[in-house]
C-alpha positions, 0 to 999 in steps of 0.5 A: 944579010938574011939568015939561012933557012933552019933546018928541020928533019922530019921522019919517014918511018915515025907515026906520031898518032901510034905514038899519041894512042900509046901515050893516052892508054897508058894514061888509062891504065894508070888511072886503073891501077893497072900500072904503078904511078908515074914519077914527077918530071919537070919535063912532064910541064916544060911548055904547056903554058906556051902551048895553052895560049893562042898568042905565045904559041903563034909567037913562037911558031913565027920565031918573033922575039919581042922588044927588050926594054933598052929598044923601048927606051931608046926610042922614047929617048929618039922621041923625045929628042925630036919633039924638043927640036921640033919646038925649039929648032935646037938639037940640044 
């Protein structure tokens, strides 16, 4: 069954370049001493690391998750099983 398609609300009056500019002249005129230091945020960094690195951000664009280790082992255990019958022509 597949899923439904997400959905994703873009705004028709929201200009993300005005809102970039504001951002980096703001930075300026902290730097400056124009304006007072800003406070640290933990939400300042949430995601930089993921935006840095070409593989987790394409992951996480695409939505993939990656295998859990039970997958892993359960497999490998499959596996095993398979070659055991494979040589012996028992199951167990």
């Amino acid at each position: 069954m597949n899923k439904p398609r997400g959905y994703q609300h873009k705004y028709i009056y929201y200009d993300e370049r005005k809102e970039k500019l504001a951002k980096i002249e703001e930075n300026a005129k902290r730097e400056l001493g124009l304006l007072p230091p800003k406070e640290f945020s933990p939400e300042d960094i949430r995601g930089k690391f993921v935006g840095a690195t070409k593989h987790l951000k394409r992951r996480k664009e695409s939505g993939r998750k990656p295998l859990s280790y039970g997958v892993l082992i359960m497999i490998i255990v499959f596996l095993l099983l398979l070659m055991k019958y494979l040589y012996t022509g028992e199951l167990l």
